[in-house]
C-alpha positions in Angstrom: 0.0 0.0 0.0 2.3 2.3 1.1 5.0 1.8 -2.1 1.3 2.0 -4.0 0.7 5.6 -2.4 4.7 6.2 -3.4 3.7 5.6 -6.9 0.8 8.1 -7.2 3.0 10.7 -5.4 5.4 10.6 -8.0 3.2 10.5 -10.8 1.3 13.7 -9.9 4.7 15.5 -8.7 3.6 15.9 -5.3 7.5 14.9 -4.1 10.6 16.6 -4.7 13.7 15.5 -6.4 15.6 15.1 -3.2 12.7 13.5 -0.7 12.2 10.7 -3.8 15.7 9.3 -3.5 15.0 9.9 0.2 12.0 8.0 0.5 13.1 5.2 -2.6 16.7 4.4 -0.3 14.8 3.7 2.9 12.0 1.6 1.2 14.8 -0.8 0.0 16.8 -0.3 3.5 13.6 -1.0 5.4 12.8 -3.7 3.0 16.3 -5.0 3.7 15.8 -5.2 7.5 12.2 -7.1 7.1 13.9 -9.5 4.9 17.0 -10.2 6.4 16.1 -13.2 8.5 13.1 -15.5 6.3 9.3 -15.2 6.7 8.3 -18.5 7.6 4.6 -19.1 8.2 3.0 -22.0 10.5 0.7 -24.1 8.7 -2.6 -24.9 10.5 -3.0 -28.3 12.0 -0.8 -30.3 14.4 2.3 -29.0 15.5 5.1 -29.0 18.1 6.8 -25.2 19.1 9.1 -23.8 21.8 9.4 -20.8 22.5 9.5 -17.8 25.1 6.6 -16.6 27.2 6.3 -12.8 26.5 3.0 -12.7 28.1 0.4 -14.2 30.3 -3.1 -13.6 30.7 -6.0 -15.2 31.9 -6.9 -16.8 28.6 -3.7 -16.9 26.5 0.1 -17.7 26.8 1.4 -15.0 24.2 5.1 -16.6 22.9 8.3 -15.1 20.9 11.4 -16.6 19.5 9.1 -19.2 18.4 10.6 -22.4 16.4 8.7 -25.1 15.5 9.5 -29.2 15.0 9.5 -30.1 11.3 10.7 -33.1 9.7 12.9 -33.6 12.7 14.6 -30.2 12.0 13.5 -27.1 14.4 12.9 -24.1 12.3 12.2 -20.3 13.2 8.3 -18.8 12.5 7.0 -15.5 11.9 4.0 -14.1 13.0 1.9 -13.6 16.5 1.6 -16.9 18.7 -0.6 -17.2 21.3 -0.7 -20.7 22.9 -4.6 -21.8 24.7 -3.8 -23.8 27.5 -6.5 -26.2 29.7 -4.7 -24.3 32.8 -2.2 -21.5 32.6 -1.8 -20.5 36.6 1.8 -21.4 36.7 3.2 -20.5 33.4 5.5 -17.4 34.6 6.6 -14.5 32.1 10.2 -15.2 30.6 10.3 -18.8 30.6 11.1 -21.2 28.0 8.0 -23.0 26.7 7.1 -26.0 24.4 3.5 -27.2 23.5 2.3 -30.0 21.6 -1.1 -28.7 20.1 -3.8 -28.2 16.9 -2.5 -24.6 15.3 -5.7 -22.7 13.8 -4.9 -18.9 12.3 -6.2 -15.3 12.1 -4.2 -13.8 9.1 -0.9 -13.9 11.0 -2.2 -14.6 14.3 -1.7 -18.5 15.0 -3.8 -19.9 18.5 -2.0 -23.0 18.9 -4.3 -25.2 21.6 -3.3 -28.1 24.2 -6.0 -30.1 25.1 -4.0 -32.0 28.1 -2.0 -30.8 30.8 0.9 -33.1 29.3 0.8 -31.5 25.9 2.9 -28.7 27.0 5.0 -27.2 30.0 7.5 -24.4 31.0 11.0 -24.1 32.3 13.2 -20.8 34.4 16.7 -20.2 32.9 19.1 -17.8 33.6 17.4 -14.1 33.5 19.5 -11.5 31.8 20.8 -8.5 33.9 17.6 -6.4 31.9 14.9 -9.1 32.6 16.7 -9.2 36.6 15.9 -5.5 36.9 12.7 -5.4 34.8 11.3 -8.2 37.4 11.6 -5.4 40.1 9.9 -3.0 38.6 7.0 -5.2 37.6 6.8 -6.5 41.0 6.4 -3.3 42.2 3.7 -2.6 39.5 1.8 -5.9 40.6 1.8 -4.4 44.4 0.0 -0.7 42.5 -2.5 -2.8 40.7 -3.2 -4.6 44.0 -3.2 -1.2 46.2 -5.5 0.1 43.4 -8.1 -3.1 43.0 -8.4 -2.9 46.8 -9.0 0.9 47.3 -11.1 1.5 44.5 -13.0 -1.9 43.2 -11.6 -4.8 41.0 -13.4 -3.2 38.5 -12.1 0.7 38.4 -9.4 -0.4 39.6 -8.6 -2.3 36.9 -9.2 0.4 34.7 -7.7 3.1 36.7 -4.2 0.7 36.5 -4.9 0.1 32.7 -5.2 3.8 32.0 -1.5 4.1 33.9 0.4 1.2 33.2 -1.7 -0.9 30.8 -1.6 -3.9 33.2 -4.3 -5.4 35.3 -7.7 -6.0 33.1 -9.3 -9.2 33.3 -10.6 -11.2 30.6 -14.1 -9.7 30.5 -13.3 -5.9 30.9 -10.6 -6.1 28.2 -13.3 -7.6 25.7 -16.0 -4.5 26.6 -13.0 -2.6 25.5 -12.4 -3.7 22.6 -16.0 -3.7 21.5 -16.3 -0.2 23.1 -13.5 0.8 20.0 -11.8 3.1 22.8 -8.8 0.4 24.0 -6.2 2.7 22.2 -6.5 4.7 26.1 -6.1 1.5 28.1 -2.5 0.4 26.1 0.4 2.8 27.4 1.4 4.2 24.1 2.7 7.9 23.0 -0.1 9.4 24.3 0.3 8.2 28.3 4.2 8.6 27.9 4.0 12.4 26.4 1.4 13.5 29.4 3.3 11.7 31.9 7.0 13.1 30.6 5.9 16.5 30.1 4.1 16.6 33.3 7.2 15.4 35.2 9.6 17.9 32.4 7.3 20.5 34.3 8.3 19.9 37.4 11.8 19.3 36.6 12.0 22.9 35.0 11.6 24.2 38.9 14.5 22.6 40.1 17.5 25.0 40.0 19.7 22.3 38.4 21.9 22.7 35.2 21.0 20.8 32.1 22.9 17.7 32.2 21.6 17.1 35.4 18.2 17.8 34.0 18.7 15.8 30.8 19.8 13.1 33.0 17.2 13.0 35.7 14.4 12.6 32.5 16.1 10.1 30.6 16.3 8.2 34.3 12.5 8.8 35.0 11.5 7.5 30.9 13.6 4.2 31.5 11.5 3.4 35.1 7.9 4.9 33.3 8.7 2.0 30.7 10.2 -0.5 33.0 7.3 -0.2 35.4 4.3 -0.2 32.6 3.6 -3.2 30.5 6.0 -3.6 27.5 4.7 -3.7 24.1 5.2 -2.1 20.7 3.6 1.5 21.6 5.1 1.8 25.1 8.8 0.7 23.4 8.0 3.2 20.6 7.2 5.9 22.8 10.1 5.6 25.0 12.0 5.5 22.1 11.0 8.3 20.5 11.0 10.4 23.7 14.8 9.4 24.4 15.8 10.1 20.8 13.9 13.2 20.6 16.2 14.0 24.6 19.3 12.7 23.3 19.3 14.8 19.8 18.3 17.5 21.3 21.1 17.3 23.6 24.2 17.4 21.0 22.3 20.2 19.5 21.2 17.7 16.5 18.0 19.2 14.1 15.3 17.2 15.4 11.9 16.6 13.2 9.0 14.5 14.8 9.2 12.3 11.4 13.1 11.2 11.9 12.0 10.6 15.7 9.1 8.3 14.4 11.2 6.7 11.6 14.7 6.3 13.6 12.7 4.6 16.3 10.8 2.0 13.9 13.8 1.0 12.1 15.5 0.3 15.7 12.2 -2.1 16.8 12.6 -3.8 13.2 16.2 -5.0 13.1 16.3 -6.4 17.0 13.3 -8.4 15.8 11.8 -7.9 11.8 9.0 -10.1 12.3 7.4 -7.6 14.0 6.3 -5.8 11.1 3.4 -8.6 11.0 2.0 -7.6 14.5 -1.1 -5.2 14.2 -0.1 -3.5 17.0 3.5 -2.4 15.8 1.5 -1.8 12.7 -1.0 0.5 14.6 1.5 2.6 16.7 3.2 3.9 14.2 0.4 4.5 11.9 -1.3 6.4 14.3 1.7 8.6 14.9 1.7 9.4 11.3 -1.3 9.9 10.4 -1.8 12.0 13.6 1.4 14.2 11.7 0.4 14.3 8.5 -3.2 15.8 9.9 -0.9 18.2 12.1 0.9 19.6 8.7 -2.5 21.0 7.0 -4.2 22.2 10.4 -3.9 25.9 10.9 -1.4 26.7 13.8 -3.5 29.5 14.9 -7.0 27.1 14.8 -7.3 26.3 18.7 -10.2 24.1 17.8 -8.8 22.3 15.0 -5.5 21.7 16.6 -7.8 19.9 19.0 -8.9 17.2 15.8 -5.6 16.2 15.3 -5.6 13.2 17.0 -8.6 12.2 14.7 -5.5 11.5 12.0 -4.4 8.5 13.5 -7.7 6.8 12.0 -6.2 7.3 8.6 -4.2 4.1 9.1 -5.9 2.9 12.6 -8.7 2.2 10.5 -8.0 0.0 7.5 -6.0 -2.0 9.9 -8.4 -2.8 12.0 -10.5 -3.5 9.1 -8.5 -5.8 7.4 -7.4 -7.6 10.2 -9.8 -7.9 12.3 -12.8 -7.0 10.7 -14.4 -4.2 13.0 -14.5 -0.2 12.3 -14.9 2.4 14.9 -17.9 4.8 15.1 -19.5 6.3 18.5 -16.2 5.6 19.6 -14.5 8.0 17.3 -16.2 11.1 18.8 -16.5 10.0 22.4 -12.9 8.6 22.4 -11.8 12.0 21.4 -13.7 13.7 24.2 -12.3 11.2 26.9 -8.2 11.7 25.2 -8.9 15.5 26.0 -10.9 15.2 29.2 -11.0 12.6 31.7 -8.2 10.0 30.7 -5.9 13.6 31.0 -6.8 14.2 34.3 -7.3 10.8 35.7 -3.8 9.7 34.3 -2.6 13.3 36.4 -4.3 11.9 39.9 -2.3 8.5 38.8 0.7 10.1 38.7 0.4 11.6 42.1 -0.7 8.4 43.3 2.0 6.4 42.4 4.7 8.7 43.9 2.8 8.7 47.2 2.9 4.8 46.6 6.3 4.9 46.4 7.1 6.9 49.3 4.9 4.4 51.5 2.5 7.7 51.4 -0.6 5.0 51.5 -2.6 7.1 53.2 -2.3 10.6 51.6 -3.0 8.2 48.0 -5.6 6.4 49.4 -7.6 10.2 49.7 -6.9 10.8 46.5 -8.2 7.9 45.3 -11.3 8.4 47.4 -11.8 11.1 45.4 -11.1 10.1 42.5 -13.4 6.8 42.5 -16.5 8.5 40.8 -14.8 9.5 37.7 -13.5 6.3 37.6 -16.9 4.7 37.9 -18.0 7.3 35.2 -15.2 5.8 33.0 -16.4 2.3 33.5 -20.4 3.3 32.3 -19.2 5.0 29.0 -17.0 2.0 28.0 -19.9 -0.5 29.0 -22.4 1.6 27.2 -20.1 1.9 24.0 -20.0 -1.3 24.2 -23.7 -1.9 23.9 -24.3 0.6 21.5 -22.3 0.9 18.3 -18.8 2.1 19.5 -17.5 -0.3 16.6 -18.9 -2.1 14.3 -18.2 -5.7 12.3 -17.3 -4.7 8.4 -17.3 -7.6 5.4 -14.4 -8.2 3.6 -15.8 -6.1 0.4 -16.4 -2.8 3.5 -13.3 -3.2 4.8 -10.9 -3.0 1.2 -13.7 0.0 0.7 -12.3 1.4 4.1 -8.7 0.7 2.9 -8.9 3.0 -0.1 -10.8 5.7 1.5 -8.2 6.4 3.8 -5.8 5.8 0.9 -7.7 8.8 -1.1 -7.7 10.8 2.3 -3.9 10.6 2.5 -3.8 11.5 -1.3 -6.0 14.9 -0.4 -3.9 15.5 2.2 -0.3 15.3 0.5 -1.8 17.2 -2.2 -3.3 20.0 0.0 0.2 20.3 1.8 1.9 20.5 -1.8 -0.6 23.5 -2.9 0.0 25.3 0.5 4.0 25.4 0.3 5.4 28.1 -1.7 8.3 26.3 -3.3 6.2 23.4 -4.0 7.8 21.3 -2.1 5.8 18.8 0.3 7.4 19.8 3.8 10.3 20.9 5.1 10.7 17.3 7.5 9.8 15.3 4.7 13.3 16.6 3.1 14.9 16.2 6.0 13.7 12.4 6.4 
C-alpha cells in the first residue's frame, strides 16, 4: 500500500527531487531489515513449538522466539503466537516453553491449543541483567494494581491501573473494551508517555539544576515509566522516541518528529523484523503518522482544530483494523476524542500523584486521593460499558473493509496534495526533506 501511495505521489509530482531518493533508499533499506532473516509461516494443523513466554493472561500464553519441530529439524516462525492452555496459573513470564497442540490462524495470528495438561509445560533459565531489573519493577507494579483493586473496586481499579500502566484488566473488561473501540487509552502508548513526561519535564523545570543534570534525571524517569508499565510495541516506541527526541536535542542535533518516528521503527525492526506482521507495531506507528500528517494541514493558529488532530491517527488505525480484524470504529470515534482531552488527562494526572505517594509508603495521603477520584472512575467504567452496547465499533465484510482501505488511501492522497498547494516552493514539507 504504502509503495502504491509512493507511486501516485510521483506520478502527480507531489514529491521533490531530493525527498524521492530519500524516500526510494529507505524503502529498500527498510525492506532490507524485514527480509533479512526469512518469513516463515506455521501451517494450520498439528504442531510441536518452543518458544518464550512474553506474556500471560487469563486466557492466552502469548510466545516469541518461536521455532517449530519439522521433519525432525527445528525451524524459526514468523507471526503472533498465542498458545490456549487447559490451565495456565503457573506459566511465569520469561520462561522457555514448548506445546504440543492443533494450530488454527487469524491472518498472521496462529492460536496454537493443548487439550492436556501433558501436551505442554515451562521451564526458568538464567534471566539476563535487563529481565533481573525489569522483574523489580514489575513487582512493584503488581503491588500498585493490588493497592488500586483494593481501594477502588476490582473493576475501576482495573481500569484506573490500565489507564497508567496498561496492566491489570481481566478477561471480561478487556473484551468491553475492545467492542467499546476506545482500547487505544487502556494500552500505554505515545499518548500516556507524552502526558506523563511533560508533566514530570514541568516539574523538573523548577529545580534549579543545570541541564545535564536535567537531561539526565528525565532520561532516568522515561527508563523506570517504561520499565514499570507493560512492554509492548507503543510503550517501546514511545520511550523510544522520547529518548531520541532528549538525546538529539542534547548534541544540539535538528530534530523533526518524522526522523523521531522513523529512527525509532527501524531500531524495533532490526532487533526483531518479524514484527512488522504484529497489528499493534503496525498500529502505533500509523497512528503517529497519520496523527502528523493531519498536524501539517491544520492551521497553527486554529485552537479548535488543533484539537482534531488526534482524529489523523484513523487514517491508518482504520484499515487495519479493518482488514485484520474486521471491525470499524464509530460512536467511539467522537467520544474517544472527548475522553483523550478530558477525563483520561486528568485521571492519568491523579495516577501520577498516586504512584509517587505509593512509592514513598504515602498510602494514606494516596488512598484520599483515590477516594476522590473513584466517581470519575466509575463514570469511566459506564461509557466504555455503554459503548460497548451501542455501536462504539462495528463488524465490516471483507468487500467494506478494502472499501475502508482505499478511502483512507484517497484521504492521505487529499492530504499530501493539500500540503503540496499550500508550500510556496512546492515542495511537500520541510521534514519530509529532511527524512
Amino acid at each position: 500500500m504504502f509503495i502504491a501511495l509512493f507511486i501516485i505521489f510521483l506520478f502527480f509530482n507531489l514529491l521533490t527531487k531530493k525527498t524521492t531518493m530519500i524516500i526510494l533508499m529507505m524503502i529498500f533499506f527498510l525492506t532490507g531489515i524485514v527480509l533479512v532473516k526469512p518469513f516463515e509461516a506455521l501451517e494450520e494443523g498439528p504442531c510441536t513449538l518452543v518458544g518464550k513466554v512474553y506474556r500471560v493472561t487469563d486466557t492466552s500464553v502469548r510466545l516469541t522466539n518461536v521455532k517449530a519441530l519439522e521433519e525432525g529439524v527445528w525451524k524459526s516462525k514468523s507471526g503472533e503466537f498465542y498458545a490456549i492452555l487447559p490451565d495456565n496459573d503457573m506459566i511465569k513470564e520469561n520462561e522457555y516453553f514448548s506445546i504440543n497442540g492443533q494450530n488454527s490462524k487469524l491472518g498472521n495470528i496462529n492460536f496454537v491449543r493443548a487439550f492436556i495438561p501433558g501436551d505442554y509445560f515451562s521451564y526458568r533459565y538464567l534471566s539476563s541483567p535487563y529481565e533481573k531489573i525489569r522483574a523489580i519493577f514489575q513487582e512493584f507494579s503488581d503491588s500498585f494494581v493490588t493497592f488500586l483493586k483494593k481501594t477502588t473496586g476490582d473493576e475501576n481499579g482495573a481500569i484506573a491501573s490500565a489507564v497508567f500502566l496498561g496492566l491489570g484488566l481481566d478477561k471480561e473488561t478487556k473484551n468491553m473494551i475492545n467492542e467499546a473501540g476506545i482500547s487505544y487509552l487502556f494500552v500505554v502508548s505515545g499518548f500516556h508517555f507524552f502526558l506523563i513526561y511533560f508533566l514530570f519535564r514541568w516539574i523538573v523545570s523548577y529545580l534549579k539544576i543545570g541541564y545535564f543534570s536535567s537531561f539526565v534525571i528525565r532520561i532516568i524517569f522515561l527508563t523506570v515509566f517504561f520499565m514499570t508499565c507493560s512492554t509492548g510495541p507503543s510503550s517501546f516506541r514511545a520511550y523510544l522516541m522520547l529518548t531520541l527526541y532528549e538525546l538529539l536535542h542534547d548534541v544540539d542535533y535538528p530534530v523533526s518528529p518524522l526522523s523521531v518516528v522513523g529512527l525509532s521503527g527501524i531500531i524495533l525492526l532490526m532487533g526483531d523484523p518479524t514484527i512488522a506482521l504484529n497489528a499493534g507495531f503496525q498500529m502505533t506507528y500509523g497512528a503517529v503518522l497519520g496523527i502528523l500528517l493531519l498536524s501539517k494541514i491544520t492551521p497553527k493558529e486554529s485552537g479548535t482544530l488543533q484539537r482534531l488532530v488526534p482524529l489523523g491517527s484513523l487514517l491508518f488505525i482504520m484499515p487495519i483494523t479493518a482488514l485484520n480484524f474486521g471491525v470499524v470504529p464509530l460512536l467511539s470515534i467522537p467520544i474517544g476524542l472527548l475522553l483523550s482531552i478530558t477525563l483520561i488527562p486528568f485521571i492519568m494526572i491523579c495516577l501520577f500523584i498516586v504512584i509517587i505517594l505509593f512509592a514513598l509508603q504515602l498510602q494514606q495521603i494516596a488512598l484520599i486521593f483515590l477516594k476522590g477520584l473513584n466517581p470519575l472512575l466509575t463514570l469511566c467504567s459506564k461509557i466504555i460499558e455503554w459503548l460497548a452496547n451501542h455501536y462504539g465499533t462495528i463488524a465490516v465484510s471483507d468487500f467494506t473493509a478494502a472499501f475502508v482501505a482505499f478511502a483512507s488511501f484517497g484521504l492521505m492522497l487529499i492530504i499530501f496534495y493539500i500540503m503540496k498547494k499550500g508550500t510556496p516552493t512546492n515542495s511537500v514539507v520541510k521534514d519530509y526533506d529532511i527524512n
